[in-house]
C-alpha positions in Angstrom: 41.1 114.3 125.8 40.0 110.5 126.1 39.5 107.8 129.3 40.4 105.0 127.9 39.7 101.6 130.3 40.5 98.3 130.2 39.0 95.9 132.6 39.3 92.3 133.5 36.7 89.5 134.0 36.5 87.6 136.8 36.2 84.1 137.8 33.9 83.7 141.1 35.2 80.3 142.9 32.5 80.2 145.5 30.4 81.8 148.2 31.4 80.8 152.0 28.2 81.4 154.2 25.0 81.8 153.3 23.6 80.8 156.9 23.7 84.1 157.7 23.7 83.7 161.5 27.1 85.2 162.5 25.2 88.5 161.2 27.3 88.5 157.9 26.1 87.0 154.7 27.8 85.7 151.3 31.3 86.4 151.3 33.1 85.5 148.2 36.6 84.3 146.5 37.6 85.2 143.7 40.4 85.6 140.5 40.7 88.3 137.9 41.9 87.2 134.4 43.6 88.9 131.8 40.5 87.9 129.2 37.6 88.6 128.1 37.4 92.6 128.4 35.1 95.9 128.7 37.1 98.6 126.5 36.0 102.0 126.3 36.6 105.6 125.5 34.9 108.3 127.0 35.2 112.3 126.2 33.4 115.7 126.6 30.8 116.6 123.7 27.7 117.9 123.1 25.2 115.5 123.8 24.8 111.8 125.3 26.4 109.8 122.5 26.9 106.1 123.0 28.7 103.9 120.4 29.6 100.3 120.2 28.5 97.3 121.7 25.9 97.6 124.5 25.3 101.0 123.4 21.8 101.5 125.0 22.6 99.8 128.5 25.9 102.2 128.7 23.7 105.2 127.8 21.3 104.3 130.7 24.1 104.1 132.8 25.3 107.2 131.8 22.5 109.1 132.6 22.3 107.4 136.1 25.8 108.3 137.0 25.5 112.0 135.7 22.2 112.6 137.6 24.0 111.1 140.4 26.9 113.3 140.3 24.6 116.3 139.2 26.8 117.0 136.1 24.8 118.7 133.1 28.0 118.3 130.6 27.2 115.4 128.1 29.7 112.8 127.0 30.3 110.0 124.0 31.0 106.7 125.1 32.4 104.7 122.2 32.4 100.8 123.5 34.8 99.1 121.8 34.2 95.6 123.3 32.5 93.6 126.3 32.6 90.6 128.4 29.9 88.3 127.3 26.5 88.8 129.3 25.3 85.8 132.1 28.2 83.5 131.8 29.7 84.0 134.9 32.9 85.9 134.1 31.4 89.4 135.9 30.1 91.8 133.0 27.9 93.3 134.6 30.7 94.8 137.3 33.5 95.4 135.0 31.2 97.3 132.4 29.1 99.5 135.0 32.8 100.2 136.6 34.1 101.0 133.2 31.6 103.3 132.6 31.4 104.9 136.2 35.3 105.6 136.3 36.1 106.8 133.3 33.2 109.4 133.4 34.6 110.4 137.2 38.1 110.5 135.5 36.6 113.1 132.6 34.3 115.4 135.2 36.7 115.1 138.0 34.5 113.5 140.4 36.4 112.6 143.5 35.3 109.1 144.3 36.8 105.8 145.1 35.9 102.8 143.3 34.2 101.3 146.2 32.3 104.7 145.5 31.5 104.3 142.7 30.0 100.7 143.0 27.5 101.7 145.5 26.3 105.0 143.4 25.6 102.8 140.4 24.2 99.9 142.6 27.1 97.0 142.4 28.1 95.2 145.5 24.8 94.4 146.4 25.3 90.7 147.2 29.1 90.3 145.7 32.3 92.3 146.6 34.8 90.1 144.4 33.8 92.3 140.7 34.2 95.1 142.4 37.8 94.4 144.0 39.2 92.9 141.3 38.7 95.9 139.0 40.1 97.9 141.7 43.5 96.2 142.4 43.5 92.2 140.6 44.4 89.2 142.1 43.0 86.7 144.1 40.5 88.1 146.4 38.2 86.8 149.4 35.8 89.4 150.4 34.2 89.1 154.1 30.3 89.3 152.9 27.1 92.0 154.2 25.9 92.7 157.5 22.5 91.5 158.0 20.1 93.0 160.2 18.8 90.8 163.4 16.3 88.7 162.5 17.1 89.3 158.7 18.9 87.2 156.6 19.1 89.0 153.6 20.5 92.8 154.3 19.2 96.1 152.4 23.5 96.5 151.4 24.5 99.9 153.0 28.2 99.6 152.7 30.5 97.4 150.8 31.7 94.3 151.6 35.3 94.2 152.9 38.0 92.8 150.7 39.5 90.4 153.8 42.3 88.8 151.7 44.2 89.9 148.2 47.2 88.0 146.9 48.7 88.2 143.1 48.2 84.9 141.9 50.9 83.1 140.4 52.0 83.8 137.0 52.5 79.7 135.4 49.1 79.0 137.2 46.6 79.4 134.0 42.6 78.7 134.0 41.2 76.7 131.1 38.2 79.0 130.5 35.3 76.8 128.6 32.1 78.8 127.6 29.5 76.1 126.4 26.6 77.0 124.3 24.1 76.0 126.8 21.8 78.3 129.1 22.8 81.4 130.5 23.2 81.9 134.3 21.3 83.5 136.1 20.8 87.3 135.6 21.2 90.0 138.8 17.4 90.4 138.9 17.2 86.3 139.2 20.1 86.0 141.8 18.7 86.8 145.2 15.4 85.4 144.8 17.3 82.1 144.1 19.5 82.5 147.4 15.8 83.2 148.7 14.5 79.6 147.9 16.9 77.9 149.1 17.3 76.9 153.3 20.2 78.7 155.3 23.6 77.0 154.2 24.3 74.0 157.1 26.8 75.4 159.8 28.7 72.7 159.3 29.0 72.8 155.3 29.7 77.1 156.1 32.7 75.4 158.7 34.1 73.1 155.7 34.4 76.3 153.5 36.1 78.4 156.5 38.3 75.3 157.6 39.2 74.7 153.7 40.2 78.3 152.9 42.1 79.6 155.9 44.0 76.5 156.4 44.6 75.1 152.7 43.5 77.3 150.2 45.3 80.8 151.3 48.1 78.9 152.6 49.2 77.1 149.2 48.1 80.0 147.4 51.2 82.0 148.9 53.3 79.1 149.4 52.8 78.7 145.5 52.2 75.2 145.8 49.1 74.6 143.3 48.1 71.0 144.1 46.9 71.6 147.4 45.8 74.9 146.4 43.5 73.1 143.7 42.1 70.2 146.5 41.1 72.7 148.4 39.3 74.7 145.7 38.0 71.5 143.9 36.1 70.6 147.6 35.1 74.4 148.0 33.5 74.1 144.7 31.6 70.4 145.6 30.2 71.8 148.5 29.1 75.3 146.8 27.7 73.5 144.1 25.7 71.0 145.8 23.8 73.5 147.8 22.7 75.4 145.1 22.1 72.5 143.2 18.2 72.7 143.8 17.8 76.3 142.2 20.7 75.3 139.1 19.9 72.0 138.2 22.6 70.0 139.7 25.8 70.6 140.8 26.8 72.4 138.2 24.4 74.7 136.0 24.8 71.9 132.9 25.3 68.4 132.1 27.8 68.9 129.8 29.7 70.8 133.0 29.3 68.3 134.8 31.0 65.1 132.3 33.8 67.5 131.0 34.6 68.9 134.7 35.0 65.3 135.7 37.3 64.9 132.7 39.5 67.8 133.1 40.4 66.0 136.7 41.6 63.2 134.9 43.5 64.8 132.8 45.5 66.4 135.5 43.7 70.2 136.3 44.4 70.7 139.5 40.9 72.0 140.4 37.9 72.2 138.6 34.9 74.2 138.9 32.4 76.4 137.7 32.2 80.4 138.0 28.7 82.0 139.8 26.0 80.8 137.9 27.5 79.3 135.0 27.5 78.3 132.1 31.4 79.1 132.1 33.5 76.7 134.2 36.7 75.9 134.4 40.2 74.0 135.0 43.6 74.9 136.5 46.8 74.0 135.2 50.8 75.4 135.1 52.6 76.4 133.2 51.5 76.5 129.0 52.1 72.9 127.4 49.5 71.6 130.2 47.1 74.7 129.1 47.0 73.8 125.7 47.0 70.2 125.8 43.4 70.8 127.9 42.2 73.3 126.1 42.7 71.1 122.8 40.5 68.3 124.6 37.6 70.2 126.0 37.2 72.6 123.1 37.0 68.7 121.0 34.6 67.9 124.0 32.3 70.7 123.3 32.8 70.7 119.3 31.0 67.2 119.7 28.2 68.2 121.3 26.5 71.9 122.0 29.4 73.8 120.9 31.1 76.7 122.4 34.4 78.7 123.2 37.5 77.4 125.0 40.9 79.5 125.9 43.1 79.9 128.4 43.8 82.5 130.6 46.3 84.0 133.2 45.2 86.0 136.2 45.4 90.0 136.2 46.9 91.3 139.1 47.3 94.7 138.2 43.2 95.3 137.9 41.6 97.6 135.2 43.5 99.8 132.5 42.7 103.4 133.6 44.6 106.2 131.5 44.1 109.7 129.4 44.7 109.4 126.0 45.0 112.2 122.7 
């Protein structure tokens, strides 16, 4: 017998407060996509066999996961493919998910996936990777509890998935991947929040105002163009406060001229996901998809190069089944 899983990625379309002083921190919004993908296979066997792509982080996280569960039976792992490391589409989650739930599916380890995240360390500082495996969608997740007197919290639950909504099915993201700098890895992330001052009460209100009044409501009203101003101007506001620890708004110059283009040519919002480099556009229905995928995949042939497509949103989460 085989686990097979299938994940999504993830686009992350901001953080709402990172002021910290309502005693919860981060909080996230989020959008699982049908592309890129972890696939694996996991069965029984004699020793801790790891094939594929990846094959020596999977291994490590193996180990942790069986030590963790205190199971002495070994396992291969054969890694068929993975979402592309630092480009803010969420490979990190999805793989360390993939791993963790199809060994608890083999050993029979009664766990949730929320579980699961915390025994192999995820949902430290984001909930959306996490959530989006576990059911798709769009997802805003409600942030940490800090500690008084403590911004930054030692995470000892999971932060709570507050709204989840299938997205619509003509609403597509233009996924460009430029061949620039990679994000920022998990080791580099908080100590970048670290540098930078609390988030301005009044930029954390914009964010609150923006998604409970404008975003959520077009989102299941299904009407896109409001839905994209108001995740256009979540993304400004996001981007300019971590513009002193990115570079700029956006994590790249060439971000930056082909976002502004994509507006122009009629994406309904723009923006980039986390860290960067990978940004985005969002349009309906197919013709529109591929008329601005066509441009900015000429925009980046030009210059530094790099990988367009286009997407829908997964709303059914990760792949989980036995196979012969």
């Amino acid at each position: 017998m085989k686990v097979y899983v299938k994940t999504p990625a993830r686009l992350h379309l901001g953080i709402i407060d990172l002021g910290g002083d309502l005693g919860r921190i981060f909080g996230g919004i989020g959008v699982a996509i049908n592309y890129p993908n972890v696939i694996l296979e996991a069965q029984l066997s004699q020793s801790i066999i790891v094939e594929g792509e990846k094959s020596d982080t999977v291994k490590l996280l193996a180990e942790h996961f069986l030590k963790k569960y205190h199971i002495e039976s070994k396992v291969t792992i054969n890694v068929k493919q993975t979402i592309p490391k630092h480009m803010g589409l969420g490979s990190g989650t999805q793989l360390v998910l993939a791993v963790a739930t199809a060994l608890a599916k083999l050993f029979h380890v009664e766990a949730s996936i929320r579980d699961l995240a915390l025994a192999m360390r995820r949902g430290t500082i984001s909930g959306v990777g996490t959530a989006v495996f576990e059911q798709g969608g769009f997802i805003v997740e409600g942030g940490l509890k800090t500690e008084k007197n403590k911004r930054f919290p030692i995470p000892q639950s999971f932060p709570p998935v507050i709204f989840h909504q299938p997205f619509p099915e003509d609403w597509l993201f233009v996924v460009a991947v430029p061949s620039v700098k990679r994000g920022f890895t998990d080791e580099e992330e908080l100590p970048a929040f670290r540098r930078l001052p609390p988030m301005p009460a009044q930029d954390v209100g914009k964010i609150c105002r923006l998604t409970m009044m404008k975003l959520l409501p077009s989102l299941i009203e299904h009407d896109i163009e409001n839905f994209g101003e108001a995740l256009t101007q979540i993304q400004i506001i996001v981007g300019e406060y971590f513009a002193e620890v990115q570079g700029g708004k956006y994590s790249s110059p060439v971000a930056k001229e082909c976002i502004e283009h994509m507006l122009k040519l009629g994406a309904y919002a723009v923006g980039q996901s986390s860290w960067g480099p990978t940004f985005y556009g969002l349009v309906q229905g197919e013709k529109q998809a591929r008329k601005l995928q066509s441009y900015v995949q000429a925009f980046l042939d030009k210059g530094v190069g790099g990988k367009v497509f286009y997407v829908k949103a997964n709303n059914r989460g990760a792949d989980i089944k036995l196979v012969d």
